[in-house]
Each structure stands twice: as structure tokens, then as C-alpha cells.
Phi, psi and omega in degrees: 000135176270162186209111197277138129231119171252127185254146197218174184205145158258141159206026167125125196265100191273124323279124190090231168238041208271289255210124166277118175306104179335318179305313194286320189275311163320333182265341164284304184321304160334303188297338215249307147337343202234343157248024148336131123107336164267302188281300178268160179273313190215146167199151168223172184236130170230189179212147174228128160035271209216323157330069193281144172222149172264150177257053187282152156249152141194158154349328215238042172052151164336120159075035157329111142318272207297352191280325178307287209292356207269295183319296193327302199312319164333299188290318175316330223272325201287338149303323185256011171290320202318295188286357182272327172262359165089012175308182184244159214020050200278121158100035167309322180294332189265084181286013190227161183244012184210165167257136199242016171129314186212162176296002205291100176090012151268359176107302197302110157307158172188141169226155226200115180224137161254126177218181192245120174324119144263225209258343188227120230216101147266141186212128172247141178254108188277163155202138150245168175230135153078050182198182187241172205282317179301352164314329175263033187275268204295322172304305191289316199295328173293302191300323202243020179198337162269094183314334195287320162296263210271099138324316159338316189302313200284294206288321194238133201267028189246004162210030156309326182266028183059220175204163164280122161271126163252142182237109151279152187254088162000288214258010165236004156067074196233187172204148168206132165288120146249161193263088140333088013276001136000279202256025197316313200279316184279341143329292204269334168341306185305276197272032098357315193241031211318304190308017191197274188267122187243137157285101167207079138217166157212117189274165167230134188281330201258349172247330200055061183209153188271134167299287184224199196182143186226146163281165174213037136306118163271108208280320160315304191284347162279270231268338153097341166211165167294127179231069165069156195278165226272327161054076184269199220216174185199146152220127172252102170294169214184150149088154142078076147107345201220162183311145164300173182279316185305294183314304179323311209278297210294351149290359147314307198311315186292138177239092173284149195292135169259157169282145172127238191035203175302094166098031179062040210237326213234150124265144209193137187281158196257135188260148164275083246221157154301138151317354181261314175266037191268070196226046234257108173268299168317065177083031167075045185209198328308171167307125171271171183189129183244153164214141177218131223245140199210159154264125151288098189234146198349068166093336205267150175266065211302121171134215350278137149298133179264098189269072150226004158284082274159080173292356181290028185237357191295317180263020174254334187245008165282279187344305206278336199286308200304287211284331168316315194299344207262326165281309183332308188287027157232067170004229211273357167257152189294177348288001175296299158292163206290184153306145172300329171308332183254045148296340220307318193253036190253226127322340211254330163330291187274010156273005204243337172247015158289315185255358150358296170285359155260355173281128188235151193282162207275162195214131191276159182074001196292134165295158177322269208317322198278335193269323177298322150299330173255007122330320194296160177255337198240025155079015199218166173289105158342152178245148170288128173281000000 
């Protein structure tokens, strides 16, 4: 059994938080070069914005201690490159000082699929920057449940009887399978609400193998305060029985609103980019997606194709330019900043207990004077001029 795994990290953002520093990528490439043919069958290093992720195959299955500890050391090596450069957050992702057997709730995101080679592996790797793990909610109900996207559903009789969704709940930390198209209604009910229930896995009922795989670390919800947004990471396999790479790519075309942008805060559309301009600049935005795309052959890592350089994206990414200017121009109210609930772990905690003892229940008729007074923080009148 093969085991695709990409693990990804912010460990320091050249300049700010746009960008990984040629010096961070040589030096995973070096780690990932020197365990070549032992620890790995093949690896590669790639970036979305600030992010590095390893692209790894080997043997030695889903949540591996040496494959985990192998991605740590990495990160550790590419923080002091981090810190040798005056980068900005360097090693923000790695919330632990020890490796503690596997990544689970150490910060570092990873999506993790085991499958059996067939004779032709098309695998595509999605990584975003400046967005959250529910960003792949709407792209999968397309791809792997929406006929108007995958003609496949209708066409090809090998995914006609649909696929399995496992959905996690974040925050009761729960897992649940539905059945598809069965349980279709009760699907989006769910993933609907991306900031909380998220997909990740999709099984195909007809190979009885996972279709696709998401990382869903929450970076909030581990530390417990904001250390930068989760910026997840996807692998979809295609072709024989599974969406075609065209069925995979066209919910892309749409740059649907996302979680994220500046300070994790915002909504904002997820753009589809080349890997070259997978850089977010503009209000830490918009949030990007790269996808870069490979054959799998006896392990090895035919590629990556940059699909998403590409002029048929062109107009997802005029279209995401249009919806950025349109959220912006609501500065600090919603729907551009988030809701207060997914605030919890932003500023608003300690403004809501700063202001806590002034708030009194409402009272009719209050006067100018009377509102000006309870405005004062020391209880006393403004004075007059």
C-alpha cells in the first residue's frame, strides 16, 4: 500500500507574511533529497504564500512517527534558517517544543491518503495560503456530488452509486460519515457552516478507496489564541472511476468567499493562481490556491504540472479581484470581517472584558447628557467650552 503524504508549515514569512525564503526551501529540498529511497520513496518541496509543505510517497502508512518526525525536523531546520534572517514569524506553526510521536495538535497541517497504485495515478496536491480548512468544503461537494460539475456522477457507471463524506465537527471534536447521494441534504446542512464542520476524507463506494483527504488543523483551536490562519493543504486523486482533473479544477473557476485574509479576520474570495503568483499580498489577500499536479508512478512523482497557469482562470481571478474591492469597501463590518463568534480568538476577548462593567440594562428616554456620562470611562462629564 502507498501512502501520498503532504505536510505543510508557516515557519517564517519573507517579507511579512507573503512569501517563503529561497534559503527555507533549499534547505527542506536538501532534508527531503537525503531521505530519498530510504525513509521516502520520492518527495518534493513546494509554497503557497508563506507555507512550505512536503509532498511526500512511502510505505509506512497514514499518521507514521518516523514520516511525522522526519516533516518536524524539517521545520525546525527551515525556523533557523527563518530566524538567521530576520524573517517575520519564525517557527509560528510549531506549537510544541518536543515531537511527541505524530503531528496531531502540534500546529504543522497534513493531509494523508493511502491508496493502491493503479496502472495510471493522476493526483492533483490543492495548498492555500490565508484561509481556513473549510475552504475545501464547497469545491468537494462539487466535485465528488454535483452532477452540474462532475458529469462523471451521471455518466461514468463507476460513480454512479456515489461516495462517502467523513466530516469532522472542530469544535465537539466528533467524526461522522454520510452517504452520498442518500444523505446529500443533510451533507450541506453540515458543510454549510465550513468554520466548524469540515471534510475530511471522501471515500468512492464503488473502488472502496479515499478519493480525496484534507488537512483540518486548527490553529486557533490547538493554542487556544490566534497564531496565524491554518492555510490547509488537499489531495484529490482523478480519472477511472473518480472526477476527472477537469471535474477536480472547475470549482476553482468560481472564487468562492473564504475565511481568512488579514489576521485571519475577513471574508474574502479564494483566487486561483500559478504557483508563481501564489504570493498574497493585498490586505494579506486575497487568499490563494495552487494546485499542482502529478502522476503517480511505482511511488515516484511524475511532475508537478502547474494547473492552475492557465488562461481558462483568468476570469476566477479577474471575478476574485471584482469581490475583493466589494468586501474591502466594508472596512471593519461584516460581512467582510468575520462574525463575532469566529472571533473568539482574536482581539475581541480582551475588548469585551475591558468593557464588561459598563454595560446597564436599557432605560427609556435617556437623555444627551445622561449617554454622555455613562460614555465617560472615569464616570465623570465631559467639561465644557
Amino acid at each position: 500500500m502507498l501512502t501520498l503524504s503532504v505536510i505543510k508549515a508557516d515557519t517564517g514569512g519573507w517579507v511579512g507574511h507573503s512569501a517563503v525564503h529561497p534559503a527555507m526551501v533549499a534547505r527542506a529540498e536538501q532534508a527531503v533529497d537525503a531521505a530519498r529511497g530510504d525513509l521516502l520513496l520520492d518527495g518534493q518541496v513546494a509554497t503557497c504564500g508563506d507555507d512550505l509543505s512536503l509532498i511526500m510517497t512511502h510505505e509506512h502508512g497514514r499518521d507514521a512517527d518516523a514520516v511525522h518526525r522526519f516533516a518536524w525536523d524539517v521545520f525546525l531546520q527551515t525556523t533557523e534558517v527563518a530566524r538567521g534572517l530576520g524573517l517575520y514569524g519564525a517557527g509560528q506553526d510549531l506549537l510544541s517544543d518536543a515531537f511527541s510521536g505524530n503531528l496531531r495538535g502540534m500546529g504543522p497541517g497534513y493531509a494523508e491518503l493511502d491508496l493502491t497504485e493503479r496502472p495510471s495515478e493522476p493526483v492533483l496536491c490543492f495548498l492555500a495560503d490565508k484561509t481556513e480548512p473549510g475552504a475545501w468544503n464547497l469545491p468537494l461537494y462539487k466535485m465528488f456530488a454535483d452532477p452540474f460539475n462532475t458529469a462523471g456522477l451521471i455518466i461514468d457507471p463507476h460513480m454512479h452509486d456515489g461516495f462517502l463524506f467523513e466530516v469532522y465537527d472542530l469544535f465537539e471534536e466528533k467524526r461522522l460519515v454520510l452517504d452520498c447521494p442518500t444523505e446529500l441534504y443533510d451533507l450541506l446542512m453540515l458543510i454549510g457552516a465550513p468554520a466548524r464542520f469540515v471534510v475530511h476524507q471522501v471515500v468512492s463506494k464503488t473502488l472502496q478507496e479515499a478519493a480525496a483527504a484534507t488537512s483540518t488543523q486548527r490553529l486557533s483551536l490547538i493554542a487556544g489564541r490566534y497564531v496565524g490562519k491554518d492555510d490547509p493543504v488537499m489531495i484529490v486523486r482523478c480519472q477511472s472511476g473518480l472526477p476527472a482533473v477537469g471535474e477536480a479544477l472547475e470549482p476553482f473557476s468560481f472564487p468562492h468567499a473564504v475565511a481568512g485574509c488579514m489576521r485571519g479576520s475577513h471574508h474574502a474570495p479564494l483566487m486561483p493562481v500559478a504557483a508563481a503568483d501564489a504570493h498574497p499580498s493585498r490586505f494579506d489577500g486575497p487568499p490563494r490556491v495552487i494546485c499542482l499536479g502529478y502522476q503517480v508512478h511505482e511511488g515516484r512523482l511524475v511532475g508537478p504540472r502547474d494547473m492552475f497557469a492557465d488562461p481558462a482562470f483568468d476570469r476566477a481571478r479577474a471575478q476574485a479581484n471584482e469581490v475583493m474591492d466589494y468586501f474591502r469597501r466594508h472596512g471593519p463590518f461584516e460581512p467582510h470581517r468575520l462574525p463575532l463568534s469566529d472571533l473568539e480568538y482574536t482581539t475581541m476577548p480582551s475588548v469585551a472584558k475591558r468593557l464588561a462593567d459598563r454595560w446597564e440594562p436599557f432605560a427609556p428616554a435617556e437623555s444627551a447628557m445622561s449617554l454622555a456620562d455613562s460614555a465617560s470611562p472615569a464616570g465623570q462629564r465631559p467639561g465644557r467650552h
